[in-house]
C-alpha positions in Angstrom: 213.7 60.7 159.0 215.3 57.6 160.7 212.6 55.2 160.1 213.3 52.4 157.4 211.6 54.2 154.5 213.6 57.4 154.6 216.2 57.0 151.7 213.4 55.9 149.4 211.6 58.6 150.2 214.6 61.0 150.0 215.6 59.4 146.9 211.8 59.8 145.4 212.2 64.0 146.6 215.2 64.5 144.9 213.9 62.4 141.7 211.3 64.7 142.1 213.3 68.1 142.5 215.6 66.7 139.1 212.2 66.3 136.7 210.8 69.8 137.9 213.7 71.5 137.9 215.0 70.3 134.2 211.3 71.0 133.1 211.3 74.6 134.5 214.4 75.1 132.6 212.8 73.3 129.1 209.4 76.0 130.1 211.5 79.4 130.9 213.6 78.4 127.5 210.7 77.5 125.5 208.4 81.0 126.9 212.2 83.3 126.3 212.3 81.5 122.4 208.8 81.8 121.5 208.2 85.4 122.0 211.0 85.8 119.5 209.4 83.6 116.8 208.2 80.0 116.0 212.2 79.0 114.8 213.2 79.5 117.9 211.6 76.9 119.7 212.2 73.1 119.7 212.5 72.9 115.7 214.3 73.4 112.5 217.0 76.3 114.3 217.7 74.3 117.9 217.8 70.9 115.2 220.1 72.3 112.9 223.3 71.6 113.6 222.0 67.3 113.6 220.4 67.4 110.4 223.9 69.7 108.6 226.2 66.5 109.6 223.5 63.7 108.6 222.8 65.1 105.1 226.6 66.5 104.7 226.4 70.3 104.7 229.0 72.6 103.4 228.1 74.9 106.3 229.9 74.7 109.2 228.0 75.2 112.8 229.6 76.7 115.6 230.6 75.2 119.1 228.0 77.2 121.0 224.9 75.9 118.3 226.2 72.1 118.8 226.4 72.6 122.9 222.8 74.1 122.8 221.5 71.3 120.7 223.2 68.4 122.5 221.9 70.4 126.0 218.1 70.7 124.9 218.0 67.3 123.9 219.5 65.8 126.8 217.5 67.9 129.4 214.0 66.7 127.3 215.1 63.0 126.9 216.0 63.3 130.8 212.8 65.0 131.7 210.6 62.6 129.8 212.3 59.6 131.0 211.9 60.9 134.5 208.3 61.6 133.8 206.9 58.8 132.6 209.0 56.3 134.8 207.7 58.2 137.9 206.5 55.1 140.3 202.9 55.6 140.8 201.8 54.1 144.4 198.1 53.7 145.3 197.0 53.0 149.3 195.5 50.0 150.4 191.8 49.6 149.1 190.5 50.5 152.5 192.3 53.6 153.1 190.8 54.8 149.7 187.8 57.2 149.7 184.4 55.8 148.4 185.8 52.4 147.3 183.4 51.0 144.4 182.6 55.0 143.5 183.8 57.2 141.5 186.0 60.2 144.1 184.4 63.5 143.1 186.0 65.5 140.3 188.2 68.3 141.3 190.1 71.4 139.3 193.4 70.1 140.8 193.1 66.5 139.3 191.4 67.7 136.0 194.9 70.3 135.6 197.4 67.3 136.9 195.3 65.1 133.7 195.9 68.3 131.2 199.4 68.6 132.5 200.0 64.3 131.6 197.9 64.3 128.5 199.7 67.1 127.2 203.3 65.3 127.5 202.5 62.2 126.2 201.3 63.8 123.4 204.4 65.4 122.8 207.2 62.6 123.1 205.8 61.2 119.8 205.1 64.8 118.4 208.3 65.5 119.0 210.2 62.3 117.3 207.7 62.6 114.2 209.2 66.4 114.2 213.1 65.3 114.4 212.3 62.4 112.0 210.9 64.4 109.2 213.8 66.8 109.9 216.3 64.7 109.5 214.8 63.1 105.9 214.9 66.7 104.5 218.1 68.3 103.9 218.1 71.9 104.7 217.4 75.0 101.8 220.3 77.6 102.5 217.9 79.5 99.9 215.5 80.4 102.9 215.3 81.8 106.7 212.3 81.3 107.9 211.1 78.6 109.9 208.2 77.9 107.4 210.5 76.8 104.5 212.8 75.3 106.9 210.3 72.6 107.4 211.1 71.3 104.4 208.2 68.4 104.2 204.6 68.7 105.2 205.0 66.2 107.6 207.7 68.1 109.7 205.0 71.7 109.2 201.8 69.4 110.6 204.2 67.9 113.5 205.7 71.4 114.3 202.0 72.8 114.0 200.4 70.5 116.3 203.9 70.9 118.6 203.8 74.0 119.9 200.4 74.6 121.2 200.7 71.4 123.0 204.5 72.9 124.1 203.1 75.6 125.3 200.2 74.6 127.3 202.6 72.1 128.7 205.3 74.3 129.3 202.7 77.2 131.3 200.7 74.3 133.6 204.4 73.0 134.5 205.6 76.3 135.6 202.2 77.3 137.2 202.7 73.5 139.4 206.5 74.6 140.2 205.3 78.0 141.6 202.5 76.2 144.2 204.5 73.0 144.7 207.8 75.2 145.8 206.3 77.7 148.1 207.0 78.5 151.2 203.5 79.3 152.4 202.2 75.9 151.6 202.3 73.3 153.7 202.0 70.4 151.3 204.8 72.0 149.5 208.1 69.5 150.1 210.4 72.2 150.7 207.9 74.3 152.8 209.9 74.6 155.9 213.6 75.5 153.6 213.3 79.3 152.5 217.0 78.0 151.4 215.9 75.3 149.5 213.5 77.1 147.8 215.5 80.3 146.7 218.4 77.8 145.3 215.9 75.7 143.4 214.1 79.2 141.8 218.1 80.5 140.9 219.1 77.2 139.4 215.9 77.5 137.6 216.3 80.7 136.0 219.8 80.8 135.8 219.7 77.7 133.8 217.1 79.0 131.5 218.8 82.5 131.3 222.2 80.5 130.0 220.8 77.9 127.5 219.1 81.1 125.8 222.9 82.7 126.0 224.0 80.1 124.3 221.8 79.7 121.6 221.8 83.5 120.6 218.2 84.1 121.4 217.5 88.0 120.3 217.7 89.9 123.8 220.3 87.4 125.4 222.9 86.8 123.1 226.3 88.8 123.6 
């Protein structure tokens, strides 16, 4: 690693190991809220505590629903920002297979152009989501996530959200589970079983506490 190139390199590896590692988290949350019901996710609940101080709410949200707000939207904006500024470096023309043709399509390239499609599609499914939340003050008179989507524009949004979250949230976790093992040799970390376990544990751990601190039903003390 003593050659010229070997901070950018280490520098692109950790960038790397950052963006997976905050997405695992954002999947593992997402897949522990969901089974629990569609307020759980990225939506009216986890938004809450944002739109009761914009519109001026008598109710008063609790330290734990603020940090858990405050924390999921960090880790996405982080994520995103990560992902879609990720440099993008193509070899020299002559190094590239079949210059002038079209390289044959494979299963590995057409889930890496599900896995991009699918988050794009969601940084501007998710703003149209927080803006139409924060327009619509919140109905104490109702619970369920349904009526808390107080506009149709926050219910289409939310609607066209979570399948997109979803699918998003599996291929990511599917990536981190060939990308970080052991057994394979294109994997970055394939010669630290250290490296690996600590990534997995900060993974989960992470997930595990953010769904502590929101009170998801199963977690919550």
């Amino acid at each position: 690693m003593n050659t010229p190139h070997a901070s950018p390199r280490r520098f692109a590896l950790y960038r790397r190991w950052l963006q997976a590692t905050i997405g695992g988290i954002l999947a593992l949350e997402c897949l522990l809220s969901f089974q629990w019901g569609f307020g759980q996710v990225l939506g009216p609940r986890p938004l809450g505590p944002i739109r009761d101080w914009i519109h001026g709410c008598p109710q008063e949200n609790s330290l734990a629903e603020w940090a858990a707000t405050i924390i999921l939207l960090s880790m996405f904006f982080v994520h995103g920002y990560l992902a879609m500024t990720q440099p993008c470096t193509k070899p020299p023309l002559k190094d590239r297979h079949g210059f002038g043709r079209k390289p044959a399509v494979r299963w590995e390239t057409v889930y890496h152009h599900i896995q991009v499609a699918t988050g794009i599609l969601l940084v501007p499914l998710t703003f149209i989501l927080c803006y139409t939340l924060m327009l619509s003050p919140p109905d104490p008179a109702f619970d369920d996530w349904y009526h808390r989507l107080t506009s149709l524009g926050s219910r289409l949004a939310y609607v066209m959200l979570v399948p997109l979250l979803l699918i998003h949230a599996v291929l990511g976790l599917i990536r981190l589970l060939f990308r970080w093992r052991t057994s394979n040799p294109d994997a970055p970390y394939h010669r630290s079983r250290k490296w690996v376990m600590a990534s997995y544990t900060v993974l989960i751990s992470g997930a595990v506490a953010i769904a502590i601190i929101r009170g998801v039903p199963g977690f919550a003390f």
